[in-house]
C-alpha positions in Angstrom: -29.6 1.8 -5.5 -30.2 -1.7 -5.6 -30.8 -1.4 -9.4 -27.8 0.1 -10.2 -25.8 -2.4 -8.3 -27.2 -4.7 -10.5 -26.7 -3.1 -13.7 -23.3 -2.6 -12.4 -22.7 -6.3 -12.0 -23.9 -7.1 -15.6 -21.7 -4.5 -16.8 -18.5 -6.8 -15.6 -19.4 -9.7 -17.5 -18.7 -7.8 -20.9 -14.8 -7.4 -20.3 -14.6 -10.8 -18.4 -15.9 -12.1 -21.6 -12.9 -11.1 -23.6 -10.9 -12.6 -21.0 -11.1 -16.4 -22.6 -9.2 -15.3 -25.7 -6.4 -14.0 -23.8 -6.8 -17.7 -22.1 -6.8 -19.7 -25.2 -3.7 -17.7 -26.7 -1.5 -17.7 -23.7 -2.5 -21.7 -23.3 -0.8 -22.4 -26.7 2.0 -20.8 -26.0 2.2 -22.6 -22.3 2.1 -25.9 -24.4 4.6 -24.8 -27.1 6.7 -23.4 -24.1 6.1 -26.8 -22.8 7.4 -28.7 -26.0 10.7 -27.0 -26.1 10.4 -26.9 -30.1 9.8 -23.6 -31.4 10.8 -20.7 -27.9 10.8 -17.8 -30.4 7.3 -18.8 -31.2 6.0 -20.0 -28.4 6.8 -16.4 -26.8 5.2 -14.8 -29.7 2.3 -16.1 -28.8 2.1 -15.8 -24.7 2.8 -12.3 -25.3 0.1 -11.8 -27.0 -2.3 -13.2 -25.1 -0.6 -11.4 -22.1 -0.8 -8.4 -23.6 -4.7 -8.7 -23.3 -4.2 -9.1 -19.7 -2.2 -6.1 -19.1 -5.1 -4.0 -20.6 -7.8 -5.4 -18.0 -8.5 -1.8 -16.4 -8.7 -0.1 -20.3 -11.5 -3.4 -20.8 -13.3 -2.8 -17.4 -13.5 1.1 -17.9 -15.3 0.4 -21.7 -17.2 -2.4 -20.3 -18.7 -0.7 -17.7 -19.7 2.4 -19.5 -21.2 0.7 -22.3 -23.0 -1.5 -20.0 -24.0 1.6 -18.1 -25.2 3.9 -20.7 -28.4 4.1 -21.9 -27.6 2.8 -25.1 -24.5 0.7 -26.5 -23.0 3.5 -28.3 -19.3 4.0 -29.4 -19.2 7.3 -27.9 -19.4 6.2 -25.3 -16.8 3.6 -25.2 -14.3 6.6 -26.8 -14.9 8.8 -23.5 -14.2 5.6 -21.5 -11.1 5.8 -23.2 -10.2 8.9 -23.1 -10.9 9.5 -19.1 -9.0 6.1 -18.4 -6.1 7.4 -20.3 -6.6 10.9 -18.3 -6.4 9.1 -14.8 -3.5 7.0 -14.9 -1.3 9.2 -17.6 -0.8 11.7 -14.8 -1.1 9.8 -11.7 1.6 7.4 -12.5 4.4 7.8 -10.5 6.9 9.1 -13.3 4.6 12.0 -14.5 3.7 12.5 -10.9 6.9 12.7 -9.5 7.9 15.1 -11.9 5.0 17.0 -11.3 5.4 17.1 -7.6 9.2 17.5 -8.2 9.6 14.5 -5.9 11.7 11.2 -6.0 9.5 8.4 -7.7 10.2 6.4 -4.7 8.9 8.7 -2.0 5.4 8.7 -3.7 2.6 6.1 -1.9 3.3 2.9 -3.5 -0.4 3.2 -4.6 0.1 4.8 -7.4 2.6 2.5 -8.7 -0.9 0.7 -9.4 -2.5 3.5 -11.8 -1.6 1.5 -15.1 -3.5 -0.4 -17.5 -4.2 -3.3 -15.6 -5.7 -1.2 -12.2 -9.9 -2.6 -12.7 -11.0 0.1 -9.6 -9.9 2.9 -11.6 -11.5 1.2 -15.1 -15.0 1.0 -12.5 -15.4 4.9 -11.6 -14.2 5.9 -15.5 -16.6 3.8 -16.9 -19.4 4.8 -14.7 -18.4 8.5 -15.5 -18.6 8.0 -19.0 -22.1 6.3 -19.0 -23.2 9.4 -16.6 -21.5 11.5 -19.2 -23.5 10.0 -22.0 -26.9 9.8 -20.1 -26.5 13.4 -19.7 -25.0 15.1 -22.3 -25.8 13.0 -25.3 -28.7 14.6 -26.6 -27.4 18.7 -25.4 -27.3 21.1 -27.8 -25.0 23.9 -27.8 -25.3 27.4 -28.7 -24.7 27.9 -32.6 -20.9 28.8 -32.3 -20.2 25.7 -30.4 -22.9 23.1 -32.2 -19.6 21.3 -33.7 -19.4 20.0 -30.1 -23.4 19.5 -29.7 -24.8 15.9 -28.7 -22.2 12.6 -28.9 -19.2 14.4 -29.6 -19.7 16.7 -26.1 -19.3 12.9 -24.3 -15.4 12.2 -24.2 -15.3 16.1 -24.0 -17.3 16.2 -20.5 -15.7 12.5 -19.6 -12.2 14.5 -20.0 -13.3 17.5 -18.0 -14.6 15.3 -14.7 -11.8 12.6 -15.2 -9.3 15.6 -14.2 -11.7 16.9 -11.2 -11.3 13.0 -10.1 -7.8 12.4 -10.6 -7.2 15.5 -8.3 -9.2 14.0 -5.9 -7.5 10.6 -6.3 -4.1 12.3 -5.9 -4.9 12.7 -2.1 -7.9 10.0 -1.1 -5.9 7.1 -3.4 -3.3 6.6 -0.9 -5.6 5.4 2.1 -8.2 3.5 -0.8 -5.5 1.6 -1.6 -4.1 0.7 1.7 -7.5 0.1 2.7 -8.1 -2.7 -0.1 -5.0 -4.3 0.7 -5.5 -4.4 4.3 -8.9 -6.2 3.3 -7.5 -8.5 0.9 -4.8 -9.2 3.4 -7.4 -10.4 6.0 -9.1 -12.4 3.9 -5.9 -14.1 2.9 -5.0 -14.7 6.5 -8.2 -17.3 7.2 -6.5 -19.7 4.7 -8.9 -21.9 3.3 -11.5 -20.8 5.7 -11.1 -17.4 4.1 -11.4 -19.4 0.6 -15.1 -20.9 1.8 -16.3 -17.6 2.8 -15.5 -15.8 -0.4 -17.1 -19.0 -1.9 -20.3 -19.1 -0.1 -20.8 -15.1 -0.9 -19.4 -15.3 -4.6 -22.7 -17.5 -5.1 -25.7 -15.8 -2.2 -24.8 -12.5 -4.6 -25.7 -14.0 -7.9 -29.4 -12.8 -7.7 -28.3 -9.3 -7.1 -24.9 -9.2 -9.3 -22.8 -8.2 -7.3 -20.9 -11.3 -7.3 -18.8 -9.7 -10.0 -17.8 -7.4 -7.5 -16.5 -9.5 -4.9 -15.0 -11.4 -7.2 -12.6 -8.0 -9.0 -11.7 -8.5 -4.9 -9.7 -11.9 -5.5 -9.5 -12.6 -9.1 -8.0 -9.0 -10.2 -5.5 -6.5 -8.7 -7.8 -4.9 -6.3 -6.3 -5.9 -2.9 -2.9 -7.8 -4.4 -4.0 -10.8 -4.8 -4.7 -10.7 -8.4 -5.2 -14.6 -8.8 -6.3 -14.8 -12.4 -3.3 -12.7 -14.1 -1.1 -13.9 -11.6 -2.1 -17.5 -12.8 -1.7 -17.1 -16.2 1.2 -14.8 -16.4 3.1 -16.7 -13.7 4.8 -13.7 -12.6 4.2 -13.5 -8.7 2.7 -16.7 -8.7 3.2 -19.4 -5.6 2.7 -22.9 -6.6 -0.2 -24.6 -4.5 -1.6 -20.7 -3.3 -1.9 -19.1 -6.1 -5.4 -19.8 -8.0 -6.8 -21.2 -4.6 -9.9 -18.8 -5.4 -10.7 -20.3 -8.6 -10.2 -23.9 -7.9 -13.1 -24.9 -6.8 -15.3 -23.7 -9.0 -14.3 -26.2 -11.7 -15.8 -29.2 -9.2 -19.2 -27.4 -8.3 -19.8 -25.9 -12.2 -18.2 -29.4 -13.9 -20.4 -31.7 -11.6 -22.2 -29.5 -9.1 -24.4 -28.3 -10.9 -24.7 -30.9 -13.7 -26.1 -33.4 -10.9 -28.4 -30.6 -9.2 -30.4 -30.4 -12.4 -30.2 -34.2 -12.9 -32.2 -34.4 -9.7 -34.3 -31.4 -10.6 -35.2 -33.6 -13.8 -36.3 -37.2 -12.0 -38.3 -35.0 -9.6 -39.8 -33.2 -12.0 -43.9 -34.5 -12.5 -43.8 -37.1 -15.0 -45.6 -35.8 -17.8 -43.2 -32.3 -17.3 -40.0 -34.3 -17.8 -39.6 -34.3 -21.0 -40.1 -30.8 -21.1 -37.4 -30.2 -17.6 -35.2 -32.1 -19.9 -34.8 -29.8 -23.0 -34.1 -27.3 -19.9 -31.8 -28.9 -18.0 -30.0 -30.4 -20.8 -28.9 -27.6 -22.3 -27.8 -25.7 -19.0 -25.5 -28.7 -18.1 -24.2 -28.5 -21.4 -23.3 -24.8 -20.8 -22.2 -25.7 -16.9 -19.7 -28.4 -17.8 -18.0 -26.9 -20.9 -18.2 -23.1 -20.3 -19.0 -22.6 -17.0 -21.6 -20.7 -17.2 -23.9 -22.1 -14.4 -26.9 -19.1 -14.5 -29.3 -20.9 -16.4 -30.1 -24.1 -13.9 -29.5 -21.9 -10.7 -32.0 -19.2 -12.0 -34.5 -22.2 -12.4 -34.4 -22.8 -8.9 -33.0 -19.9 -6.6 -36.2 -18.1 -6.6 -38.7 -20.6 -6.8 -36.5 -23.1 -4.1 -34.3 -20.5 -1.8 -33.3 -22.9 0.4 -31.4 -25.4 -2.4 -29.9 -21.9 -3.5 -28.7 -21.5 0.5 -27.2 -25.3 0.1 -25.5 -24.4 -3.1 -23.8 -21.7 -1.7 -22.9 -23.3 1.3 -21.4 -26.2 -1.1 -20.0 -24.2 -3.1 -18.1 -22.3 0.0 -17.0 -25.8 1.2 -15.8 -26.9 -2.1 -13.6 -24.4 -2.3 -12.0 -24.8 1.2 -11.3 -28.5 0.1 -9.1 -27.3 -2.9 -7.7 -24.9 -0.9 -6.8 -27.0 1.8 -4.8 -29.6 0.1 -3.4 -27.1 -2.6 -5.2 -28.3 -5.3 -5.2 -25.6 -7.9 -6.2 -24.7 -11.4 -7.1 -21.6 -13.2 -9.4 -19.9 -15.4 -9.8 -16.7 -18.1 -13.9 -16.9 -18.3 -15.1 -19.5 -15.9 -14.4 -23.3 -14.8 -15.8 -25.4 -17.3 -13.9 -28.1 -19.0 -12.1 -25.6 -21.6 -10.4 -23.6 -18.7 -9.8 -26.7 -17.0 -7.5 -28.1 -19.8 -5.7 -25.5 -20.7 -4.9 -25.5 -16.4 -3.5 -28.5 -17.6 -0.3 -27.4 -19.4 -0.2 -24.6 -17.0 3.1 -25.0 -14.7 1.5 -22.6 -11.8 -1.3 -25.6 -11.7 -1.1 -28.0 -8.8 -2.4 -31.5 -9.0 -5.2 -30.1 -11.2 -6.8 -33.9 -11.9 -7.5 -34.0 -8.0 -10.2 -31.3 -8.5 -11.5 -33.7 -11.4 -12.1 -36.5 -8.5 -13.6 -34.2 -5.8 -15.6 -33.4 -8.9 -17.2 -36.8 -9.2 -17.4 -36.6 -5.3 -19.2 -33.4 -5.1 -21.5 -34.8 -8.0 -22.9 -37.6 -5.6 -23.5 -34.8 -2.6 -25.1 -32.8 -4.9 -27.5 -35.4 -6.4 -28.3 -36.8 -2.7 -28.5 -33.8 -1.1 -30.5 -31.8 -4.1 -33.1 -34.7 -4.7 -33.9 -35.4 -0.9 -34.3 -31.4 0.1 -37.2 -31.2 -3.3 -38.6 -34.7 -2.1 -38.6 -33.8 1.8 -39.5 -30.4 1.6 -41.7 -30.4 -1.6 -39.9 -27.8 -3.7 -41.8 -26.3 -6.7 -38.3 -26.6 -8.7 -39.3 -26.9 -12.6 -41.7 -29.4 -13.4 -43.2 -29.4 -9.8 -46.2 -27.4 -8.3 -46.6 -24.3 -9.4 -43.5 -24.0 -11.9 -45.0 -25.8 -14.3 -43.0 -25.5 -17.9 -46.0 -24.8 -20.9 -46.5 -27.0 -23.5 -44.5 -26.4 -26.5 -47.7 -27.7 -28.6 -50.3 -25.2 -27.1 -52.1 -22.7 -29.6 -50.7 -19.7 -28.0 -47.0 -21.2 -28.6 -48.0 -22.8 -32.6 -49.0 -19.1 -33.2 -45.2 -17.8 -32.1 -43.7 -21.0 -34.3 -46.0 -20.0 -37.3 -44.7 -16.5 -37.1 -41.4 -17.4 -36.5 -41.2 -19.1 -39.6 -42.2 -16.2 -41.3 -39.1 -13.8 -40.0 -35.8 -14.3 -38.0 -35.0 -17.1 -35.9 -36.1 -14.9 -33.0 -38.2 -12.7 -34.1 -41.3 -14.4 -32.6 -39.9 -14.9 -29.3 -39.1 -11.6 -29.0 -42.4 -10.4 -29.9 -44.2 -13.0 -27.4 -41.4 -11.5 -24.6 -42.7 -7.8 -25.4 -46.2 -8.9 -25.4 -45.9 -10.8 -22.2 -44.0 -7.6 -20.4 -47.1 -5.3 -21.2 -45.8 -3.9 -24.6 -43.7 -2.0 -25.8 -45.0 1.1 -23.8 -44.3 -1.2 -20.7 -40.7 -1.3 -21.0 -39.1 1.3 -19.9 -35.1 0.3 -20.1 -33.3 -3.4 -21.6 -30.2 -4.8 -21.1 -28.7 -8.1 -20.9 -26.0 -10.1 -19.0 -24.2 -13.4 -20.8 -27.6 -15.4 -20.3 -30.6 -13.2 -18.9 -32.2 -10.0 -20.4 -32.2 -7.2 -17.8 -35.8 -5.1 -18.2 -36.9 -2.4 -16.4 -40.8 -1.6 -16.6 -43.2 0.9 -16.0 -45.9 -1.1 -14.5 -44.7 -4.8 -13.3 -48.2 -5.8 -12.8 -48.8 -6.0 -16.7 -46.0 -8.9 -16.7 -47.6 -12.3 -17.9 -45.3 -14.6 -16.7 -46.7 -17.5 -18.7 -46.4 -16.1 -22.0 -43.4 -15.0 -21.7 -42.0 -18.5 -21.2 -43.8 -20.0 -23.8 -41.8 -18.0 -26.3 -39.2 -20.2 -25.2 -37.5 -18.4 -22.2 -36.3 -20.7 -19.2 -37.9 -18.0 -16.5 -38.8 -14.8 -15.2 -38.0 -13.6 -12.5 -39.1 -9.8 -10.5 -37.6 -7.3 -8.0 -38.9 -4.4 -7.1 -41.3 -2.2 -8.7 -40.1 -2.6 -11.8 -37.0 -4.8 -12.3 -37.5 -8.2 -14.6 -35.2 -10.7 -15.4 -36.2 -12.9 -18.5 -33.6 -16.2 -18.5 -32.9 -16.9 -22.1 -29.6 -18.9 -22.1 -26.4 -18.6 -24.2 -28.4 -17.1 -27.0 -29.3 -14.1 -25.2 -27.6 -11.3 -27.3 -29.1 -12.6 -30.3 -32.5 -12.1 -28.4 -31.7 -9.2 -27.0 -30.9 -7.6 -30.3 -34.1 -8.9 -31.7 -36.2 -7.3 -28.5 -34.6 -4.2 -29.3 -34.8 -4.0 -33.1 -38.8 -4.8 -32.6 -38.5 -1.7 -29.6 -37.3 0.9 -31.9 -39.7 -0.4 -34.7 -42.7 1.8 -35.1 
């Protein structure tokens, strides 16, 4: 179970990675809207970048399967399709009220919700699909049927069970979606409080991935709230509410984190420094332009739990402070600086450059409070104790740059990665998420944990019997492909 919770988590971050093109696009035309100069262009272009949004449960339902699957294949993407389009063809409330031979308006105003945009219905297609292809991709048929044999019985089956589960939906929807709104309803109720909760969990999930799924809660149209559309689109949007769960990310990823590593790097042993630099460098980088955090919190949440528990906790109280005084800005992909400037020219932003100073605020707190918990308590956080970072110069690691000069930019890191997970007899199932390959083994006591960073990963991390996490950073597709190619190689 807890695997395929956390394959389920990775799965998200595939759609929500689409998301900053929709962001970019409808930013333009929220400047050029803005400017007053060209309106029949400047709608041009926000409805195409809303037109992204309004297919988020389409994007979820592909995302997950493909993420789900045992393979990325497009098969299994077109069953995704074709069960999404299934589900919400019939249940919405025209074809079901003609069906029924009701009025639309005495249906459960549920189903109003089973469009393009619904993510819980995009979840249980997608994860039918990948059954669907895990299952049936590889069946034969019996000769009169063989047309239908292997991938093209996938969207088939998908079809078949997508019509078992919109029969089901027709009666359980009802109290699903009363039950989500009734949830999201509470949390709304605590105010800002209910802001530093959902904060404080978004981040203690990270290890397992299932952040992603509290955060569909609050940032999509799960329970109403729907604070990321809402934000961009502007249509149901209150000015100083909504966006109130996004706003304070942009001071923790911005400077939070930026300033944790800073004090990861002067604690850091003094001939490891220049080695915790390269390391931290880079994932501040990523952290204050992108916001993608995962590669300086992986470096510490398992080797320091207890700055991971202050993180959270900062992060929780962060967002209570934005929340409190109705400080608000938005994001497509995450809070990093892009997101934060296109806030800028949004009109449902609310005193956006106030998030910028708590932002330098939050940077002193996290430097203090970072850099006294690793002196006081005598962390191993990279660079100390026992998580040393190998020499770049060592003989094991001028063999990989001697090979890598010989093929692709990766191809020796990946093959140091396989060696150091046992082989490729070892590994069992891979994956990745937008900076960490996802392994499953056969036997995790083959892992060499050394080598496999001195291919150049940041860290590796185990659950289980047989789950592994090797941190690469932004350039993890490109690895991930390469791991793969060299898998399937004879």
């Amino acid at each position: 179970m807890y695997n395929f919770l956390q394959r389920l988590g990775r799965s998200l971050m595939l759609p929500v990675a689409v998301l900053p093109a929709a962001a970019i696009i409808i930013g333009i035309g929220n400047l050029l809207k803005a400017l007053e100069v060209t309106p029949t262009l400047a709608e041009f272009i926000f409805q195409s970048g809303i037109a992204v949004l309004d297919q988020l449960g389409l994007l979820f339902a592909i995302g997950v399967a493909l993420g789900m699957a045992k393979k990325n294949d497009g098969s299994v993407a077109l069953a995704a399709v074709v069960g999404y389009f299934v589900v919400t063809s019939v249940l919405k409330t025209e074809t079901l009220a003609e069906i029924m031979q009701v009025k639309e308006d005495s249906l459960n105003i549920g189903f109003s919700a089973m469009n393009n945009q619904n993510v819980f219905i995009g979840l249980i297609i997608g994860l039918i699909a990948a059954f669907c292809y895990n299952k049936f991709s590889a069946t034969e048929l019996p000769t009169a049927l063989s047309f239908f044999s292997g991938k093209r019985l996938v969207p088939i089956m998908t079809a078949f069970l997508s019509v078992i589960l919109t029969v089901v939906l027709l009666f359980v929807w009802p109290f699903v979606y009363s039950g989500i709104i009734a949830f999201g309803k509470w949390i709304m109720d605590f105010g800002a409080f209910g802001a530093f909760l959902y904060g404080f969990f978004n981040r203690l999930l990270i290890p397992t991935g299932l952040h992603h799924a509290l955060n569909s809660v609050f940032w999509f149209d799960l329970a109403g709230i729907n604070d990321i559309a809402k934000f961009q689109t502007g249509e149901g949007a209150v000015k100083g509410i909504t966006g109130r769960y996004m706003a304070g990310f942009f001071p923790v990823m911005m400077f939070g984190v930026p300033a944790a590593a800073l004090a990861m790097y002067q604690t850091a042993e003094s001939k490891q420094k220049k080695r915790v630099a390269g390391l931290m460098l880079a994932g501040s980088i990523s952290a204050f332009f992108v916001g993608v955090t995962e590669p300086i919190e992986f470096a510490f949440m398992f080797a320091a739990p207890v700055l991971f528990v202050i993180h959270a906790l900062l992060t929780g109280l962060s967002l209570f402070i934005a929340a409190l005084f109705h400080w608000t800005a938005g994001f497509s992909f995450s809070a990093g600086l892009i997101d934060f400037l296109l806030s800028l020219i949004n009109p449902v932003s609310n005193h956006p450059w106030m998030l910028m100073v708590q932002g330098v605020v939050f940077f002193v707190i996290y430097y203090i409070v970072f850099r006294v918990a690793i002196s006081v308590f005598n962390l191993n956080t990279p660079g100390r104790g026992d998580e040393q970072i190998a020499d770049p110069v060592d003989e094991e690691a001028e063999d990989a740059s001697t090979t890598q000069g010989k093929g692709g930019k990766y191809t020796a890191m990946s093959s140091q990665i396989i060696s150091g997970l046992g082989g490729k007899e070892n590994i069992t199932s891979l994956t990745n998420c937008a900076t960490r390959l996802r392994l499953e083994v056969a036997n995790i006591d083959q892992i060499d944990k050394a080598q496999i960073k001195q291919s150049g990963a940041a860290g590796v991390t185990t659950s289980g019997q047989h789950n592994v996490q090797v941190i690469i950073g932004t350039q993890v597709q490109q690895v991930a492909d390469e791991v793969e190619r060299q898998l399937e190689t004879e």
